[in-house]
N, C-alpha and C positions, 0 to 999 in steps of 0.2 A: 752765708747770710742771704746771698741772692737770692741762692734756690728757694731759704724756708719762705724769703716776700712773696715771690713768685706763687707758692701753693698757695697763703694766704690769699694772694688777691685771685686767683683763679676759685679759692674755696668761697670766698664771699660774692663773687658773682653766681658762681652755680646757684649759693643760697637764695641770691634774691629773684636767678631763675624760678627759684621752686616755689619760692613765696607766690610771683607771679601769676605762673601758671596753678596754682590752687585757687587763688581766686578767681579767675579766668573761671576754671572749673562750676567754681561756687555761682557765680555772677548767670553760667547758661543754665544748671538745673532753677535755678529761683525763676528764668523766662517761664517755667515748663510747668510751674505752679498754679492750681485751680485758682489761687486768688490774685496772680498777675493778670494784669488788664491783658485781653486777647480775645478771639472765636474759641470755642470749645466746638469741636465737631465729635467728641468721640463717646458723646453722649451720656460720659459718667457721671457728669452734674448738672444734668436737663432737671428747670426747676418745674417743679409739680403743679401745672395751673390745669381747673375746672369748669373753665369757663367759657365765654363765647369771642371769639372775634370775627366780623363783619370787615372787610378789603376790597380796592378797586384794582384792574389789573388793565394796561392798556401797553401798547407798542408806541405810541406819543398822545400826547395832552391833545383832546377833543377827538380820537381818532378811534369810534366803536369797543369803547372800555365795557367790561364785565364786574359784575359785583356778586365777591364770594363769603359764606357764612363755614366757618370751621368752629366745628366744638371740640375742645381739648378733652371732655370726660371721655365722650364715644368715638375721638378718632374720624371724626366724619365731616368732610367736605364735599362741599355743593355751590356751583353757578345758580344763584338764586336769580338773578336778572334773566337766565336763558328765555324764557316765554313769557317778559314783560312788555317785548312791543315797544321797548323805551331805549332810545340812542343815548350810550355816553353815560352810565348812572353810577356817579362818583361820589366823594366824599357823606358817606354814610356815619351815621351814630345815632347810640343806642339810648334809648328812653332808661329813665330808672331801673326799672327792673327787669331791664332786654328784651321786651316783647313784643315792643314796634323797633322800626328806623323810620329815620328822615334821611333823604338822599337828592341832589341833584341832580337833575338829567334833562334832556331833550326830548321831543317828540320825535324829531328825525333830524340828518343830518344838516347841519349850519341854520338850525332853529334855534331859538332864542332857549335860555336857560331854564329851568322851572324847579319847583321842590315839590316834592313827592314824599309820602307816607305811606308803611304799610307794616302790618299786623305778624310779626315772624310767625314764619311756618303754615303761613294762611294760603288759601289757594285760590285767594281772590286779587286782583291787581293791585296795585301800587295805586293810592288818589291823586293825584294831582290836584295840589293846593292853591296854583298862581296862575293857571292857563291862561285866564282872562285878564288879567293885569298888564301886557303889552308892555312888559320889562322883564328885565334881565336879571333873575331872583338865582342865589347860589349860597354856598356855605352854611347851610343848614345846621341849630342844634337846640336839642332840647331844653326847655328847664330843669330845673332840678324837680320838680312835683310833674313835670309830663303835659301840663296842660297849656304850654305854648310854645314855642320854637321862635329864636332868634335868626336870623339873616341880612344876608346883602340885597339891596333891590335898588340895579340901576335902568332908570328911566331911560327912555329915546336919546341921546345925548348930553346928557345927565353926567352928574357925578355919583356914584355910587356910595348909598348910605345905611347904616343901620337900622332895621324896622324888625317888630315884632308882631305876631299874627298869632290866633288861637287853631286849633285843629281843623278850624273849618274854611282856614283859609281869613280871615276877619283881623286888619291889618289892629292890634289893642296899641302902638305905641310908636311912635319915631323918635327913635332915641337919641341920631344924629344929625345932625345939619352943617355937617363940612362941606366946605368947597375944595377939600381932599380926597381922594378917589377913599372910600373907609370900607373895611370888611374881614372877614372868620373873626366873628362873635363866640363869646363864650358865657355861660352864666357864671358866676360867681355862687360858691356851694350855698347861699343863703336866698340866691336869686335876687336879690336886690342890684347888681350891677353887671354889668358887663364886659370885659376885657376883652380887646380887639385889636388891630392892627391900620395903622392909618400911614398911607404916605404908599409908595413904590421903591425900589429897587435900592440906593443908597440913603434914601430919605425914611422911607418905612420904620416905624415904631410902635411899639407896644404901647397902648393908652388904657385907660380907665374910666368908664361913663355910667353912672345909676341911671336905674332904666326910664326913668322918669325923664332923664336928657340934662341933668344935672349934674355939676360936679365933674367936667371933663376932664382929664390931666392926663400926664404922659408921666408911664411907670419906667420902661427901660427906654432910653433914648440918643443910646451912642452916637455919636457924631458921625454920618460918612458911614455907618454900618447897616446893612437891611437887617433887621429884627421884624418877623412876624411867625405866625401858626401858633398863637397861643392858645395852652388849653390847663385850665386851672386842675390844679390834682389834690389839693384839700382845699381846707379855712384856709390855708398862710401859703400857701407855695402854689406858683405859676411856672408850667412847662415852655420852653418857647425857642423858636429855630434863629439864630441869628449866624452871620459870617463871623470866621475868626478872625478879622481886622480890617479896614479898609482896603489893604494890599494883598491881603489874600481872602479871598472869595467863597473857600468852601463851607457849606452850612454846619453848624454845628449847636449841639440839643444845653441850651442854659438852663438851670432853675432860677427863680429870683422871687425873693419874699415880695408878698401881694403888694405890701405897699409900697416897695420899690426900693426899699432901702439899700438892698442887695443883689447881686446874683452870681453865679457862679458856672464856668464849663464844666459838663460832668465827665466822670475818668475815664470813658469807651471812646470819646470824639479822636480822633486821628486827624493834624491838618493837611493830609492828600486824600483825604475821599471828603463823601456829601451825606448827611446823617439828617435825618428830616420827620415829620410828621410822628412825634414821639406821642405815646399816649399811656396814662400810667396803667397796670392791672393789679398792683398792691402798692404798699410801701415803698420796697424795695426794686420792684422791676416793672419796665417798659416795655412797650413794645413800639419797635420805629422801623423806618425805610434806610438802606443804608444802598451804596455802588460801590464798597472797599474791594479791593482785589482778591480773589477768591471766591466768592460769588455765582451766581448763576449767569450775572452780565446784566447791564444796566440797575434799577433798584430791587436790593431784595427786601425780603419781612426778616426780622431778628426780632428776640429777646436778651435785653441789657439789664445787667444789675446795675445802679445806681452807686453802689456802695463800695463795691469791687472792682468795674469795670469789665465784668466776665459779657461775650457775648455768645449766644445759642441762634444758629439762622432756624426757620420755623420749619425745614423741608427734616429738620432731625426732629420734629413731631409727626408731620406727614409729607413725603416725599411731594405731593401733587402741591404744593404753598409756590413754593420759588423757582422761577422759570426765567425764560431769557427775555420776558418782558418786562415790564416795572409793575412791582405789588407795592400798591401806598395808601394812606389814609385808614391806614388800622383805627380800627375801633373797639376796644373791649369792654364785656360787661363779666360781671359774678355770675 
């Protein structure tokens, strides 16, 4: 009787060995699956984009940044800034139908900030929009129809505020009057308003203003959290980088319905890296700055599905994208 317990209990342990280790089994092929959130490097399910993207590339913030144009039909990358004569020319984006940028930049080193226009693929300089203005003009973006450009423009000691200006430079609007440091303006796809970022570092939030300077309100507004880099991606959904909690620090890419009702972490964010400057190229995928380990070292360029969590770094479209500097402020157009 001893012996037959004895094999019993030795045969019910093996079994729930086996059980175990099957699932075990099961649990590491499902990591290995195209539709588990991860990097895909092995280029099986590189998604098929056509289009343009415009990037800054720099070794630290204000320190001789380059700005580059890669088109995904042709495979072809270029340092568009190399013989522009312009210090520092960062955060770039694309007009409607991709055929200009607005970008800012310096004229030389620890000069004041300025915004700049110019005609892709033209082989004439960049304008300078704000030379004369004797402020500190940054975060550049178009409207939705192309015919004015929203910005930051801080005065001599000033708080920095949101203005709009038409191509020629010709200030059409001031749309804010905080004694909040305010700035990265967005239009709203109808261009009737503006979403933006007001506050610094744990106070920082995402707000909501018609351009008219009407109607201010604050959309996302966590307590104790930095929320900014908004950039609207239809009619109803707004892109936006916030920390995942007061006590931990690292950025992470939310969506949140325009009106604020809502928002959500989307499924690529990891809380040990920093994932920032998301910008849509369809429905479904982004393109953002990420420093996850694996990388080239400090930020790279990726493409994230939204839906999946799949991540693609952009050097598995062209080797020459991500490098051991930081590539940020992607901008895509169709």
């Amino acid at each position: 009787m001893k012996k037959q317990k004895l094999i019993r209990i030795l045969t019910s342990f093996w079994s729930l060995y086996l059980f175990l280790f099957l699932i075990s089994c099961t649990k590491t092929n499902d990591q290995n699956t195209p539709n588990t959130p991860g990097v895909d490097t092995s280029n099986n399910s590189l998604p098929k984009l056509t289009g343009k993207l415009v990037y800054h590339q720099y070794a630290e913030y204000g320190k001789a940044s380059k700005l580059f144009l890669y088109n995904f039909a042709t495979n072809s990358l270029s340092e568009i800034s190399k013989n522009w004569n312009i210090y520092n020319p960062i955060n770039a984006h694309f007009n409607y139908d991709g055929s200009a940028i607005t970008f800012m930049g310096e004229t030389s080193a620890d000069s004041k900030w300025d915004i700049y226009i110019w005609q892709v693929n033209s082989t004439n300089m960049p304008l300078n929009l704000t030379k004369d203005d004797g402020c500190r003009d940054e975060d550049p973006k178009f409207s939705p129809d192309g015919l004015h450009i929203c910005f930051k423009q801080t005065p001599n000691g000033k708080t920095g505020n949101i203005k709009i200006m038409d191509l020629d430079g010709n200030i059409t609007n001031n749309v804010t009057s905080n004694t909040i440091e305010s700035g990265m303006p967005y239009y709203t796809s109808d261009g009737k308003a503006l979403i933006y970022a007001m506050g610094a570092g744990n106070s920082s939030d995402i707000y909501m203003i018609n351009i008219d300077g009407t109607n201010n309100h604050p959309l996302f507004n966590t307590m104790n959290v930095q929320e900014y880099y908004p950039i609207v991606m239809n009619d109803s959904v707004v892109l936006y980088t916030r920390w995942v909690n007061s006590n931990l620090h690292y950025d992470q890419v939310f969506t949140g319905n325009i009106t604020g009702a809502g928002s959500s972490r989307l499924a690529f964010n990891s809380s040990n890296a920093d994932y920032s400057d998301a910008f849509p190229c369809n429905d479904s995928l982004l393109v953002l700055s990420c420093d996850k380990n694996g990388g080239h070292g400090a930020y790279d360029l990726y493409i994230a599905n939204i839906n999946t969590g799949m991540m693609w770094p952009l050097d598995s479209y062209n080797t020459g994208i991500n490098t051991s500097l930081n590539e940020l402020g992607a901008c895509f157009t169709k």
